[in-house]
C-alpha positions in Angstrom: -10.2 4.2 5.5 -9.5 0.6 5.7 -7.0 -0.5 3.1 -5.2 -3.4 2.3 -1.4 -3.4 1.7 0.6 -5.3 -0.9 4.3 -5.5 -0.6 7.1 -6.9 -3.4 9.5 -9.0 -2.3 13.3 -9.5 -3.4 15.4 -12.0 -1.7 13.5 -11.6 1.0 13.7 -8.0 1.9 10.9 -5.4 1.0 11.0 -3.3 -2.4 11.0 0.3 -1.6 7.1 0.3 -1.8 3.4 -0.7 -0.6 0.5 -1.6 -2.6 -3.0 -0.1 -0.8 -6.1 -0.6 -2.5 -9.1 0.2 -0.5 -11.1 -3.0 0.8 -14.1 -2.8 -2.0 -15.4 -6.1 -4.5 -13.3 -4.4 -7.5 -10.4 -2.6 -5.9 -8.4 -1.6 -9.7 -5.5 -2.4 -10.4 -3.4 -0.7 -12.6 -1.2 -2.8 -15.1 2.1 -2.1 -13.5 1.0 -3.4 -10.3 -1.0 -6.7 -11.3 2.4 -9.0 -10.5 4.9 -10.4 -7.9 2.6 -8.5 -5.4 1.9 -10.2 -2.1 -0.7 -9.6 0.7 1.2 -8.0 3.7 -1.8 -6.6 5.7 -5.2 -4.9 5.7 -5.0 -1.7 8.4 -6.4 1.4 8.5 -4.8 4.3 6.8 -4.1 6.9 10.1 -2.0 3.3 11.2 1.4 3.9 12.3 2.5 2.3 9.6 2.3 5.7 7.2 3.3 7.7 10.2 5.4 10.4 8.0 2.1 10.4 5.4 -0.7 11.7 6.4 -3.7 9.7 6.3 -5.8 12.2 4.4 -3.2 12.6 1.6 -3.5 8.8 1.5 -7.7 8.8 1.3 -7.3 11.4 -1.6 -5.0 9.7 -3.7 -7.4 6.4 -3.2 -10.3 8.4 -4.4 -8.5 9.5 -7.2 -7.2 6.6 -8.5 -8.7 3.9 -7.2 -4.6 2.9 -5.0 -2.4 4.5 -3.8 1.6 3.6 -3.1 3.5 4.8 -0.5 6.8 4.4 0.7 7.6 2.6 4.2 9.2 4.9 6.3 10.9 1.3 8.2 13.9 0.6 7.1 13.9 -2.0 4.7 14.5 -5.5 6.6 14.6 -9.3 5.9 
């Protein structure tokens, strides 16, 4: 599934986790997550990018709930 990824930023560096909200006209977005978000990328969820998450786990949770956060297995950087 093709999602896109939202990312918080603090002095710079990455917070410890990633916005994905599937690429629909009304993607929800739960309360918590409706600030100090930014667009980091729209990929597909098998990417590299989730490499320790399996991409199915990542569809389910979508379907369930509309999102889904994940934590980067990168180390955090600048």
């Amino acid at each position: 599934m093709n999602v896109n990824v939202f990312v918080m930023r603090v002095d710079g560096a990455l917070q410890a986790e990633m916005l994905l909200l599937p690429i629909v006209p009304r993607a929800p977005i739960p309360d918590k997550y409706r600030v100090d978000w930014e667009y980091f990328a729209t990929v597909d969820t098998g990417d590299g990018m989730f490499v320790d998450i399996d991409a199915l786990a990542i569809d389910i949770e979508i379907a369930a709930s509309g999102f889904a956060v994940v934590i980067p297995t990168l180390p955090n950087r600048p």
